[in-house]
DOMARZA-995872 format. One record per residue (C-alpha): x, y, z; residue in three letters; residue number from 1. Coordinates in Angstrom, 2 decimals, m for minus. Each point is the difference from the previous one (the first is absolute). Layout:
REM DOMARZA-995872
+---------+---------+---------+------+------+
!    east !   north !      up ! resn ! resi !
+---------+---------+---------+------+------+
!       X !       Y !       Z !  ALA !  NUM !
...
+---------+---------+---------+------+------+
//
This chain:
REM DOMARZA-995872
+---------+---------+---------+------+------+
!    east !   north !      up ! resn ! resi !
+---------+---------+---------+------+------+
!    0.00 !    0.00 !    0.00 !  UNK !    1 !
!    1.16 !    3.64 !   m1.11 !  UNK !    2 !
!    1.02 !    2.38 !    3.18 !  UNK !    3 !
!   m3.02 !    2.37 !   m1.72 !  UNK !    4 !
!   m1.91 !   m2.40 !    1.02 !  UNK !    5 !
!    0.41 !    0.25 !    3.90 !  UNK !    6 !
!   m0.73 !    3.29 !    1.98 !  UNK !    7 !
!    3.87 !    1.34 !    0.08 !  UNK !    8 !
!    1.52 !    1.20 !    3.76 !  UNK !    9 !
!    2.71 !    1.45 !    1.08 !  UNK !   10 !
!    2.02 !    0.17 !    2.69 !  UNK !   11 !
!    3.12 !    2.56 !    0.47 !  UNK !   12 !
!    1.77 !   m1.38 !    3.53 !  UNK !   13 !
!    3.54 !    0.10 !    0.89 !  UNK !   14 !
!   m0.57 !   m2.50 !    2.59 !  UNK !   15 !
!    0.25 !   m3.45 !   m1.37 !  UNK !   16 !
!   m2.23 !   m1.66 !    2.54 !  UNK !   17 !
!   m2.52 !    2.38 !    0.32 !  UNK !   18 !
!   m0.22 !    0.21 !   m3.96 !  UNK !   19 !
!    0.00 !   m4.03 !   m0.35 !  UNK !   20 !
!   m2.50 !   m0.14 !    2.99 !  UNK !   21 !
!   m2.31 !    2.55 !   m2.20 !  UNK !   22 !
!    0.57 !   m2.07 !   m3.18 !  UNK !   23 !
!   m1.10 !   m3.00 !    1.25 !  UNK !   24 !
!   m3.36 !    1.80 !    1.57 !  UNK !   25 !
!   m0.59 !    1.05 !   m3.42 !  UNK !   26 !
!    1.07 !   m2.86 !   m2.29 !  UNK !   27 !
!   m1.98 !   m2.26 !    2.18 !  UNK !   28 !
!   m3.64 !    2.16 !   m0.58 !  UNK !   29 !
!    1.24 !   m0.53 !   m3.72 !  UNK !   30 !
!    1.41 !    2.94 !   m0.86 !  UNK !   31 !
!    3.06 !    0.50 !   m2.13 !  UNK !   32 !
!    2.99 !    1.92 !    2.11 !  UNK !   33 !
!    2.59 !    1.84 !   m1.73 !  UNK !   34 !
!    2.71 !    0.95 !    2.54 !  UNK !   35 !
!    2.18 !    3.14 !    0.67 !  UNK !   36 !
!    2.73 !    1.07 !    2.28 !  UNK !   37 !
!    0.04 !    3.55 !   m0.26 !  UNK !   38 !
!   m1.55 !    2.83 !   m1.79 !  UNK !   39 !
!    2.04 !    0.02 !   m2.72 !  UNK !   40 !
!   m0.73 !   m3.53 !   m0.99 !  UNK !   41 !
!   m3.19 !    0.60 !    0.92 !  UNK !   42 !
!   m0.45 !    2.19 !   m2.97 !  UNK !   43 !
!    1.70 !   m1.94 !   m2.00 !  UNK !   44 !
!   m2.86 !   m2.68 !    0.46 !  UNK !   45 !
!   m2.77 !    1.94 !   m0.96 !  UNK !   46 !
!    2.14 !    1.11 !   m2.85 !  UNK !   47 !
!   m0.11 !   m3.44 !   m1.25 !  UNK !   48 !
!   m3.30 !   m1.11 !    1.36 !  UNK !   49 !
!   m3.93 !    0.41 !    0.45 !  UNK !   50 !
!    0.04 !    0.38 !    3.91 !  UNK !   51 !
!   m3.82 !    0.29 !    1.16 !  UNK !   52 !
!    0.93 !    1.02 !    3.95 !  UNK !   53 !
!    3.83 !    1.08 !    1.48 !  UNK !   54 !
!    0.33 !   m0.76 !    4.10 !  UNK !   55 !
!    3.61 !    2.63 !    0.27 !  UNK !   56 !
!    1.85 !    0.10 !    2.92 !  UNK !   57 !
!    2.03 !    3.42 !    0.64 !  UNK !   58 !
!    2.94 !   m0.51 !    1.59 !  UNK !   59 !
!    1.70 !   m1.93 !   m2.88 !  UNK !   60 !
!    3.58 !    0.69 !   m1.14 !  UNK !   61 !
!    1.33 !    1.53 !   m2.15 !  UNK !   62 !
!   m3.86 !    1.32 !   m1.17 !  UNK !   63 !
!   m2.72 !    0.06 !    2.26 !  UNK !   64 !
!   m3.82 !   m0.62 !   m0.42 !  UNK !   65 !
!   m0.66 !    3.33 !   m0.55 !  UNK !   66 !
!    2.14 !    0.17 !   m2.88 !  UNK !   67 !
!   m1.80 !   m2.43 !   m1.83 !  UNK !   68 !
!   m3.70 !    1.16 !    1.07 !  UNK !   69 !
!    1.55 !    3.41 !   m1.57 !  UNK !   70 !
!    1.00 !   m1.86 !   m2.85 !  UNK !   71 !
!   m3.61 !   m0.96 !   m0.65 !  UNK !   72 !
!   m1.95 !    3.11 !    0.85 !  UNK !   73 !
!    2.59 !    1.53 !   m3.02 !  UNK !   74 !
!   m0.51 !   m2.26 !   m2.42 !  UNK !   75 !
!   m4.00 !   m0.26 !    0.94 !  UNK !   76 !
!   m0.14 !   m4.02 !    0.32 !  UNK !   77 !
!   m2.83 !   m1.00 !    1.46 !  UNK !   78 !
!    1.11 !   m2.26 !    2.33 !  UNK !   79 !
!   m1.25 !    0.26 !    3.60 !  UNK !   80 !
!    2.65 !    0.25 !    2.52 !  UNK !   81 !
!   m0.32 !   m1.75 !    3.76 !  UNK !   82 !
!    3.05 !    1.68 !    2.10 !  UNK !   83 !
!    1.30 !   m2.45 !    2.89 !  UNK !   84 !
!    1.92 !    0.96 !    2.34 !  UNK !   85 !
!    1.19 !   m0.06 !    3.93 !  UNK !   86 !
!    0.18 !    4.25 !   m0.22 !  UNK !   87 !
!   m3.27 !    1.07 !    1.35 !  UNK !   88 !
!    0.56 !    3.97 !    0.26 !  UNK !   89 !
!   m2.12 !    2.70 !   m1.21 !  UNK !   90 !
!    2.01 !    1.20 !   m2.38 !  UNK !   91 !
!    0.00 !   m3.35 !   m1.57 !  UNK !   92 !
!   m3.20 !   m0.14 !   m0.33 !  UNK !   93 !
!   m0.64 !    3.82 !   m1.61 !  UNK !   94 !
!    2.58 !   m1.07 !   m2.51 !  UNK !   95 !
!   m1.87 !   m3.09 !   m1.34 !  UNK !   96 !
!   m3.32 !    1.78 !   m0.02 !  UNK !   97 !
!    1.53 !    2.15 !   m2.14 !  UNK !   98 !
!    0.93 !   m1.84 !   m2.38 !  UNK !   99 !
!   m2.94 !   m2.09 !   m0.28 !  UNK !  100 !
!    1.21 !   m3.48 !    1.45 !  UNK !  101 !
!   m2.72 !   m2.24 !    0.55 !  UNK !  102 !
!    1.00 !   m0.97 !    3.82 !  UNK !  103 !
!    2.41 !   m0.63 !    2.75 !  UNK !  104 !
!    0.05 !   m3.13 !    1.82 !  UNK !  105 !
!    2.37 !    0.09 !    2.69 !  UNK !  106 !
!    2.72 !   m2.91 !    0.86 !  UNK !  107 !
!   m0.04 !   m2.56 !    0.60 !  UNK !  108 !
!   m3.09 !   m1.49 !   m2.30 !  UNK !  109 !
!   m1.88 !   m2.60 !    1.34 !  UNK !  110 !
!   m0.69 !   m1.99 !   m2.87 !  UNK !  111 !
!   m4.34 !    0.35 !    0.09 !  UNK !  112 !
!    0.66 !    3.82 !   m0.28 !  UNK !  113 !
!    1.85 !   m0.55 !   m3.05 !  UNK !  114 !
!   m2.22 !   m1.97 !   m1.71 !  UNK !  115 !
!   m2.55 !    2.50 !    0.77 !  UNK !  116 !
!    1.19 !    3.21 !   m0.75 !  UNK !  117 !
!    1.60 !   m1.70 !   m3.57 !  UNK !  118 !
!   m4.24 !   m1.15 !   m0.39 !  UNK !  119 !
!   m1.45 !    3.24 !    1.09 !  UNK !  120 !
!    2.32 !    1.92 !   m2.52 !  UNK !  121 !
!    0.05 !   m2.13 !   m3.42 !  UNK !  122 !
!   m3.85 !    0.37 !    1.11 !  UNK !  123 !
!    0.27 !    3.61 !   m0.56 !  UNK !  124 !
!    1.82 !   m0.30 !   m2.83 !  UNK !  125 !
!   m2.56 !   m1.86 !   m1.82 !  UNK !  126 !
!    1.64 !   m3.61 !   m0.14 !  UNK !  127 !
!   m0.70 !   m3.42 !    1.74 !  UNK !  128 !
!    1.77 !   m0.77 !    2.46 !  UNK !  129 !
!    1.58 !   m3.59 !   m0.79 !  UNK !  130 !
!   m2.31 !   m2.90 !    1.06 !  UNK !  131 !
!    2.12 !   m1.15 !    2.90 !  UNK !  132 !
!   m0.38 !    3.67 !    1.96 !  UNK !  133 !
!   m3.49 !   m0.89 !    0.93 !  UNK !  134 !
!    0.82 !   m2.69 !    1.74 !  UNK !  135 !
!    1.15 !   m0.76 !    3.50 !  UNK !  136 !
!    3.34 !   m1.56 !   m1.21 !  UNK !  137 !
!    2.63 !    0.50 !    2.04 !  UNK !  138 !
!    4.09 !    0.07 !   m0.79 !  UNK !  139 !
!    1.80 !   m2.12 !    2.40 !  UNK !  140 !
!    3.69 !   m0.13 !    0.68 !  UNK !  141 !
!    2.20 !   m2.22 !    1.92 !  UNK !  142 !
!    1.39 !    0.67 !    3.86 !  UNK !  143 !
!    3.14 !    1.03 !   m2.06 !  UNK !  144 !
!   m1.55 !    2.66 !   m2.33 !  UNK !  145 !
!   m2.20 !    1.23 !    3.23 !  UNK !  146 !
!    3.30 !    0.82 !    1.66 !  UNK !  147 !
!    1.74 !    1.70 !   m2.91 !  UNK !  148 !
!   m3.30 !    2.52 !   m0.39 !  UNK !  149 !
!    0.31 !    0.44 !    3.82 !  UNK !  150 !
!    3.31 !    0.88 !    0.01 !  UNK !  151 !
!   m0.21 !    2.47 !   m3.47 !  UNK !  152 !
!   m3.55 !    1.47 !    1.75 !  UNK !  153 !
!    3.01 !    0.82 !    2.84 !  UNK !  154 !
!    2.58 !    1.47 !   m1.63 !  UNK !  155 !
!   m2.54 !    2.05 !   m1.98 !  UNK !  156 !
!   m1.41 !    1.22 !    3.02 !  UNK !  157 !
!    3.29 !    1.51 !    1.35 !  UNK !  158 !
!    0.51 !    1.38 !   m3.14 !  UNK !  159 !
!   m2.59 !    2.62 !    0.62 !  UNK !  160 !
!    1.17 !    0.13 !    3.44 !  UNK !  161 !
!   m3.46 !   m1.51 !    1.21 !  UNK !  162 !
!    0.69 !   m1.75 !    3.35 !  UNK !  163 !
!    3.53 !   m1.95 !   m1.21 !  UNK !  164 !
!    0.37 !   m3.54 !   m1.53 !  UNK !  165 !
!   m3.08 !   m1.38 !    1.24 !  UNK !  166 !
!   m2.83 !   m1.84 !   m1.66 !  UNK !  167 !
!   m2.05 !   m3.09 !    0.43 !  UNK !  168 !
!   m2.75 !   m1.74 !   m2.38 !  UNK !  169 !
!   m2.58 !   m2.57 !    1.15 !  UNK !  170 !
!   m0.69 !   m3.02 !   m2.29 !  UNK !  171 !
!   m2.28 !   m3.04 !   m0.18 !  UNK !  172 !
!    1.64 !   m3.51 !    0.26 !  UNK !  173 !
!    0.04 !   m0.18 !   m3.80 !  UNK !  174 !
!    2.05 !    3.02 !   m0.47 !  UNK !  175 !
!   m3.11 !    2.94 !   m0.64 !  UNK !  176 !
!    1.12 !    3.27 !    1.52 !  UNK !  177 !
!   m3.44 !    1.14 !    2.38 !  UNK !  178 !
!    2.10 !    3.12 !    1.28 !  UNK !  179 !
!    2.80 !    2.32 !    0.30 !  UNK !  180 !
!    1.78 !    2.89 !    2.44 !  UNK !  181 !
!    2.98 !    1.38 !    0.32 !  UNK !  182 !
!    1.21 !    2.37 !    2.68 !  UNK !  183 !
!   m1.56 !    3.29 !    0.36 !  UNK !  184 !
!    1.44 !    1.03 !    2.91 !  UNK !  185 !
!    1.64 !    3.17 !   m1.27 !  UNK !  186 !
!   m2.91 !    1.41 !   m1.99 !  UNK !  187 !
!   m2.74 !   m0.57 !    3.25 !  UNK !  188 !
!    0.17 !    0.34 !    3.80 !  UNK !  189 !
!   m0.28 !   m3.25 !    0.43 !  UNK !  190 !
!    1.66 !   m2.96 !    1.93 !  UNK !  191 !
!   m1.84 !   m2.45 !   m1.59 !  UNK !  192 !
!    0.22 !    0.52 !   m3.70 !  UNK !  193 !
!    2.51 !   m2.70 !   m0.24 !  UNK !  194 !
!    0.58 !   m2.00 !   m3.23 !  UNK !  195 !
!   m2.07 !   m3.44 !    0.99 !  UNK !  196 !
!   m2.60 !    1.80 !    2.18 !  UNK !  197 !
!   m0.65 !    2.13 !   m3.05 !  UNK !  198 !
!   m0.48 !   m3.29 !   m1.95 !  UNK !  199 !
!   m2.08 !   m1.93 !    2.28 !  UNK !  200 !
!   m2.50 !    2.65 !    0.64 !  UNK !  201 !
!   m0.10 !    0.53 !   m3.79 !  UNK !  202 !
!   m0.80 !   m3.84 !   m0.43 !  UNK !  203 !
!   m2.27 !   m0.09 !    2.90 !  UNK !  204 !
!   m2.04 !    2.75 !   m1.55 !  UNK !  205 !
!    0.13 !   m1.68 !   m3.17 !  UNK !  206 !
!   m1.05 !   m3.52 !    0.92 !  UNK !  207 !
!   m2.90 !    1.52 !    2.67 !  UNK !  208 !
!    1.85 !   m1.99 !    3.18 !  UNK !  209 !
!    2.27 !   m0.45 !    2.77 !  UNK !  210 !
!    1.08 !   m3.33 !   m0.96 !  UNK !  211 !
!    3.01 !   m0.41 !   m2.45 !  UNK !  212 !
!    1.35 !   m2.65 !    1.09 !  UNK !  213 !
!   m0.18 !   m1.72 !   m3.29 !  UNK !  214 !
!    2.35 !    2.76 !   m0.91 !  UNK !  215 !
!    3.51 !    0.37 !   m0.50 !  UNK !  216 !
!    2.16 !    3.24 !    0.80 !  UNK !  217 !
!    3.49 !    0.94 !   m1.55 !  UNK !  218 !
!    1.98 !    2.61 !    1.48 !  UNK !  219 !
!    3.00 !    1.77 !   m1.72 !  UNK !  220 !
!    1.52 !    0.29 !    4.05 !  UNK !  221 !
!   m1.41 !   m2.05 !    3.09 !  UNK !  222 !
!   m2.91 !    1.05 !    1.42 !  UNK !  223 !
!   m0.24 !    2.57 !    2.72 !  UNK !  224 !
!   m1.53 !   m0.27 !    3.17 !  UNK !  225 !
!   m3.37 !    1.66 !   m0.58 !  UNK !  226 !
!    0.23 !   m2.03 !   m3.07 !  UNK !  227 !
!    0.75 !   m3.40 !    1.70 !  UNK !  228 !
!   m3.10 !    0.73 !    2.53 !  UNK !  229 !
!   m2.32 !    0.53 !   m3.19 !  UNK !  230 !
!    1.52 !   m2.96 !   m2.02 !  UNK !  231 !
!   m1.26 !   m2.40 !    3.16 !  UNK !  232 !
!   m3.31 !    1.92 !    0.39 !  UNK !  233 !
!   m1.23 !   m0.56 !   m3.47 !  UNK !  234 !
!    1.26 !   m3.59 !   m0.20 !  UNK !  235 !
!    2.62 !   m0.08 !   m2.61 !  UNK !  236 !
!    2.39 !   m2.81 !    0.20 !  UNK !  237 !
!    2.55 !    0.13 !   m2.85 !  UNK !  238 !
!    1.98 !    3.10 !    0.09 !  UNK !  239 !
!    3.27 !    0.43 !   m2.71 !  UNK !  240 !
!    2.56 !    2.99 !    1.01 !  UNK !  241 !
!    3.27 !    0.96 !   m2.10 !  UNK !  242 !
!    1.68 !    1.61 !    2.91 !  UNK !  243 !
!    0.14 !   m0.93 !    3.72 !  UNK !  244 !
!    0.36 !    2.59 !    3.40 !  UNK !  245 !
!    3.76 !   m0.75 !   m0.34 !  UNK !  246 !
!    0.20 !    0.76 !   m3.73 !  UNK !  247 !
!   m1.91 !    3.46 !    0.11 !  UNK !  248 !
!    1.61 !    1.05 !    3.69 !  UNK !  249 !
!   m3.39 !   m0.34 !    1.36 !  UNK !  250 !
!    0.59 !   m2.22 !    2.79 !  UNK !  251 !
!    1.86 !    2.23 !    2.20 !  UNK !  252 !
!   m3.26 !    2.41 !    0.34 !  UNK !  253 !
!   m1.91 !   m2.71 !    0.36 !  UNK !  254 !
!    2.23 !   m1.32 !    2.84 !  UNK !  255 !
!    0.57 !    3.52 !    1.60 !  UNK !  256 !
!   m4.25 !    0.85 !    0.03 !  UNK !  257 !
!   m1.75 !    0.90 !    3.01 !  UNK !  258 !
!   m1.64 !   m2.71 !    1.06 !  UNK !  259 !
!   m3.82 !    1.81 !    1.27 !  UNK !  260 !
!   m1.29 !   m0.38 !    3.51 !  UNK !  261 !
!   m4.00 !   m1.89 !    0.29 !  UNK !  262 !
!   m2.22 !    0.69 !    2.48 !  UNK !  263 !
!   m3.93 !   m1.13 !    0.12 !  UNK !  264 !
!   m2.14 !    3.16 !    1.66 !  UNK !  265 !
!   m3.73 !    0.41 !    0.57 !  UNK !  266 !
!   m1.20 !   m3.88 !   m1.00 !  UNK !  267 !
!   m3.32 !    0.31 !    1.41 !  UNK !  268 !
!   m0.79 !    3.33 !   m2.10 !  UNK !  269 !
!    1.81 !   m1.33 !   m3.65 !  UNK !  270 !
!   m2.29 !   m3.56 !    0.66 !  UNK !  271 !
!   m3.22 !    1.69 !    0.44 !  UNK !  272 !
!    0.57 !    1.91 !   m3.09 !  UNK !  273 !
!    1.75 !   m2.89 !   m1.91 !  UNK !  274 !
!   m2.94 !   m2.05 !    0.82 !  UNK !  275 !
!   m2.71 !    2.49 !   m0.93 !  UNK !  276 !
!    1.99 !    0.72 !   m3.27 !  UNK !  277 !
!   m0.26 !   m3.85 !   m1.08 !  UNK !  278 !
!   m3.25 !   m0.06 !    1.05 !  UNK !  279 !
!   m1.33 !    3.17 !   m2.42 !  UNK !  280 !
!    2.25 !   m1.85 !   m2.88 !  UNK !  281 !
!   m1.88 !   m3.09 !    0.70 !  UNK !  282 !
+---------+---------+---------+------+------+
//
């Protein structure tokens, strides 16, 4: 079958991983991926092929995203243009409404966003989406290609000086990513927006429970100790780490925290209420 044939995406990402890990998203709804690594060889695809969507990231080198979404307001393609990114500033933002990009999805992409923001737009654009996007079909990798997309989701988080080299991604059994976090703890007050707490309450809210323990977690460093606490509350049972305490020159804080002081006050009082509280949910 002719490429013409197939509905005609690409993908301009400097990040192997992250670019393979969109690919196969893609490929598997059916759709025909045409790869670039910069902006510069970006336009040197569309140059040389019908491309129906472009998903651009902007910090590519030597050319960025921009460059190429330039490159096609100039030459007046018509070729709808999804910006993704781990930059979520203002000024990022003004810039791509102004030159007409179709979205920004921030990174890292959970898969089912993909899939649906590549529907909603060829939508727009007047085509079919290919058969396969309608579907509940879900990409699935193995414990080894989990762990590389941890550790890339990482790496691309400290990049854009985020919370460091953090990340973590949930996964069924069989390998199909349910959610993902990275550490946010630079852009938020808050002392819980680490990496795998981020993920589990993303999957949580996805699946509509408490219970994952038919989930597996992978974790670019070991698990903190908020984390840990969550990890056993929830029920998961497999986790996968790339670093440990020692290897990150974690364990010394760990070893060298306050350890807090418990005391039980006014039982009688927090019963009556606990009780009548059950009781009303009841």
């Amino acid at each position: 079958m002719s490429e013409s044939a197939f509905i005609n995406i690409l993908i301009a990402e400097d990040n192997d991983v992250t670019r393979d890990m969109m690919s196969g998203v893609l490929r598997a709804q059916g759709y025909n991926v045409l790869g670039a690594v910069d902006g510069e060889s970006a336009i040197k695809v569309v140059e040389d092929h019908d491309v129906d969507l472009a998903l651009v990231d902007i910090n590519m080198a030597p050319t960025g995203g921009f460059e190429f979404v330039k490159y096609v307001v100039a030459k007046g393609l018509k070729i709808p243009v999804v910006i993704v990114t781990g930059d979520d500033s203002a000024d990022l933002l003004i810039e791509a409404s102004s030159l007409g990009v179709a979205k920004v999805i921030q990174k890292p992409v959970e898969p089912p966003r993909l899939i649906q923001t590549v529907h909603r737009i060829l939508k727009r654009q007047g085509l079919n989406p290919a058969p396969l996007a309608v579907e509940s079909h879900q990409t699935r990798y193995s414990p080894e290609e989990l762990m590389d997309q941890t550790i890339e989701l990482a790496a691309e988080n400290a990049r854009h000086g985020r919370g460091g080299p953090y990340a973590a991604l949930v996964a069924t059994k069989d390998g199909q990513i349910l959610g993902i976090g990275a550490n946010g703890r630079a852009v938020r007050v808050d002392p819980t927006a680490h990496a795998e707490v981020t993920a589990i309450r993303k999957t949580a809210e996805k699946l509509g429970r408490e219970d994952l323990s038919e989930c597996v977690l992978y974790c670019s460093s070991q698990p903190t100790r908020v984390g840990e606490a969550l990890i056993a509350s929830v029920g998961i049972g497999q986790v996968y780490f790339g670093l440990s305490h020692e290897d990150t020159g974690q364990i010394k804080a760990h070893k060298q925290a306050a350890q807090p002081e418990y005391h039980q006050l006014c039982h009688d009082h927090a019963m009556q209420m606990f009780k009548t509280a059950k009781a009303r949910a009841a």
